[in-house]
N, C-alpha and C positions, 0 to 999 in steps of 0.2 A: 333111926326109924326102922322097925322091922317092916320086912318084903310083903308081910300078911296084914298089916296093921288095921284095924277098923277106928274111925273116929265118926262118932254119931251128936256132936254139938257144933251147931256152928258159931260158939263163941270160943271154940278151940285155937287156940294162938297160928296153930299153922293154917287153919282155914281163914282165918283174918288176913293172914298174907299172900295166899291167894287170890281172894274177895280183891286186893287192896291194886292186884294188876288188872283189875279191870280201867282202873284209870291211869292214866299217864305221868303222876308222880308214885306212884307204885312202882312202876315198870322202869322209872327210869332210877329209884331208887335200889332196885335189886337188882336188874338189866334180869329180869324173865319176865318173859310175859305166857298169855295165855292161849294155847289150841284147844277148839271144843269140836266135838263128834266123833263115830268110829274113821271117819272117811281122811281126817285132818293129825288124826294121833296117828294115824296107818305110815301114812305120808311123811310124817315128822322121822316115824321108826326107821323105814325104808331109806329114808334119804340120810340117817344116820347122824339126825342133828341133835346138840346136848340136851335130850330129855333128861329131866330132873325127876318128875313123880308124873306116874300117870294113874288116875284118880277116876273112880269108876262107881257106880251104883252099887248097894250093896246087897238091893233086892233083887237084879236082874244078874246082877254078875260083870266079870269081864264078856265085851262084847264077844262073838266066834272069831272075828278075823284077825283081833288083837292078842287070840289066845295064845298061839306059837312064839310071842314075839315076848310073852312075861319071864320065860325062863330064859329068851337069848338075846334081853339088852339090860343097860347098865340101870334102867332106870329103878327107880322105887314103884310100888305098886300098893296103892291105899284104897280102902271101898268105906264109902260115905253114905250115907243117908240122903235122900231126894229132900231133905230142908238145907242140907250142906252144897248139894248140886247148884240146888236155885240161888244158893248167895253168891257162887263164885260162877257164874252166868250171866251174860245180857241180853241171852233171847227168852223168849216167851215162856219156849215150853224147852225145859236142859235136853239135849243128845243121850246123855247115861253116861258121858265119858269125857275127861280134859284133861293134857296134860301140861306141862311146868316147864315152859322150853327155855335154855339162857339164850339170848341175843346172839345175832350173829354178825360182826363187821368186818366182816372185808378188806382190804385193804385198797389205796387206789393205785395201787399195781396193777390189778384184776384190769382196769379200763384198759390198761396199754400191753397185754400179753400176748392177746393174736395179730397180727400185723392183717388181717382183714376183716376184725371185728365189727359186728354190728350192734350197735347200744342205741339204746334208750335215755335219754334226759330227759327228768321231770322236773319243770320248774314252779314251782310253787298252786300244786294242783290241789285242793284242800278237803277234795270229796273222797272220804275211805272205800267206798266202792268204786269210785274212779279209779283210785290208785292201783287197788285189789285186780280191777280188770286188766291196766295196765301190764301188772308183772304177768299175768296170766298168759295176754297176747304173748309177750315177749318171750315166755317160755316155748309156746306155741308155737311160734314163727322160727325159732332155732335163733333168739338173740344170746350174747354171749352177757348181757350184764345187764342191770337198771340201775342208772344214777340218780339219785335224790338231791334236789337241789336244799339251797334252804328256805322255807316259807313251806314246805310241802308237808304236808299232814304226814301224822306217826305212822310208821311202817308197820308197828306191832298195835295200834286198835287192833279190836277186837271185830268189827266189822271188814276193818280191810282185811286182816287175816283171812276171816272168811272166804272175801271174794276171791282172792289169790288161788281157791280152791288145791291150795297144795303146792303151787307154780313158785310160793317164794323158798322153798327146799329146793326147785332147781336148777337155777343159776344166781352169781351172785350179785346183789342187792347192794351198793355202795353210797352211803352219804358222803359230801363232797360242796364246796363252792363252785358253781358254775362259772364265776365269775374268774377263778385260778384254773379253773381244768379246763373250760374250750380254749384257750389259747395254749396249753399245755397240746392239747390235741392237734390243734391250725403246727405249731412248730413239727407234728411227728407228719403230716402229710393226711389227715383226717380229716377227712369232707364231715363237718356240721351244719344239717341241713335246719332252721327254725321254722316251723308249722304257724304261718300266719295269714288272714284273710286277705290282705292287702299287697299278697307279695305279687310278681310279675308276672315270675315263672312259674309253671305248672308243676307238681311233685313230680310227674311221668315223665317229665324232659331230661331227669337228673339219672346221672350214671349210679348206680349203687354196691357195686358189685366188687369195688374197693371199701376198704375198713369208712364206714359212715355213723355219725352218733346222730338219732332223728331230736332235733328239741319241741316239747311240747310244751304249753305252761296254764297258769289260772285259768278256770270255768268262766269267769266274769271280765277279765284281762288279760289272759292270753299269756304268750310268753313275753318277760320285762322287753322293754325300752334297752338297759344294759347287755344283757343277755342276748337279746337278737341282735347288737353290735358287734359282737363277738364272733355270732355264726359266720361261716364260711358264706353259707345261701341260703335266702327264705324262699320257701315255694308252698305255695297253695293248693289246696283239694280241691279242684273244681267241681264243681254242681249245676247241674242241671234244674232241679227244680225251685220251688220257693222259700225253702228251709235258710234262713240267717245261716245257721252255720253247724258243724256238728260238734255232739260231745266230744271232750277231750279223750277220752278212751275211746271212741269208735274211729277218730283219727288218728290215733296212737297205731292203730291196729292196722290201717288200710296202708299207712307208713310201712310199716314190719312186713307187713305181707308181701308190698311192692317191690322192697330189698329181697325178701326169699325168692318172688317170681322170676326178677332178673338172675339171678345166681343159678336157678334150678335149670334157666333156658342156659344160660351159658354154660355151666356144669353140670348136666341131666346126670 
């Protein structure tokens, strides 16, 4: 494929395979999936992950901030038609720009490398904007990893993508049994803490400031029954008002943060 190439049908064999990672036997059949807008292909380039083709309007151009970045990455560089935009899209109205990224996994080394890591475990959380917020926090909060349990919605939708706003190029993302790796973690001395409504203990009473994995799980059920037998300790978010309970990414987040807060007062 040449560096200049123009394709202006969208029954074009490569735009079909593009088209085809908007859904989940697409993406798992070629392991890419798909980034859309300037903000999300910047981020992809930056963080130096295997972009494959990055694919652009061919009325408007490559966007400005992606311009320096066409003569110094490996990718390909295609400009399509706004009917080719719209096929390989799932918002409304296209960005002007998407690019072709292959998967990324991790290995689960990654969990046990800092001896005071803090992680994330998501147990079978199924809202792509959940998820998407989740890695975000965790990027945020300075965690070292997100583990994906199984039951957990696709990490490469194209909605969670989004919401990740860029966060999942920066730290690593690892699929894994829950079920093999908290006891993996209980034998290295790794306090796993389970986020449940009915626990005893407060999240604030727990020390965090040694390597800690927070577990969170389903919007409708919470973290499993197996799973929270596994943690170390479950502690709850308490509440003051009349709110049931909160979303799973707005506890994800007040988790992570309460680990940074302790760390920052003990290590300013």
């Amino acid at each position: 494929m040449d560096a200049h190439e123009v394709i202006t049908s969208a029954q074009n064999r490569k735009v079909k395979e593009w088209a085809s990672l908007l859904e989940r036997k697409g993406r798992d059949r070629t392991g890419c999936y798909l980034v859309e807008g300037p903000h999300l292909v910047l981020e992809a380039l930056k963080a130096q992950a295997p972009v494959r083709t990055v694919v652009y309007a061919q009325e408007t151009g490559v966007p400005a901030e992606l311009v320096p970045w066409r003569e110094n990455s490996r990718a390909r560089w295609v400009a399509v038609t706004q009917e080719v935009l719209r096929k390989c899209s799932d918002t409304v109205h296209p960005q002007g720009v998407f690019a072709v990224v292959e998967k990324a996994d991790p290995p689960a080394d990654v969990l046990f490398a800092r001896p005071d890591a803090i992680g994330i475990a998501v147990d079978g959380v199924q809202d792509p904007g959940n998820l998407g917020t989740i890695i975000r926090s965790a990027d945020a909060a300075g965690a070292d990893f997100v583990l994906l349990g199984k039951g957990t919605v696709d990490l490469y939708n194209p909605k969670t993508v989004r919401s990740t706003m860029g966060s999942l190029f920066h730290l690593p993302i690892v699929h894994g049994d829950l079920l093999d790796l908290l006891p993996a973690a209980r034998e290295r001395g790794i306090r796993t803490v389970a986020a449940v409504l009915d626990a005893e203990q407060s999240c604030y009473a727990l020390d965090y400031r040694q390597a800690v994995w927070f577990v969170v799980g389903n919007e409708a059920h919470g973290v499993s029954p197996a799973v929270r037998r596994l943690a170390t300790d479950a502690a709850v978010i308490p509440m003051r008002g009349g709110a049931e309970s909160l979303n799973v990414a707005m506890a994800a987040t007040i988790l992570l943060f309460e680990a940074m807060r302790q760390r920052l007062i003990s290590n300013p």
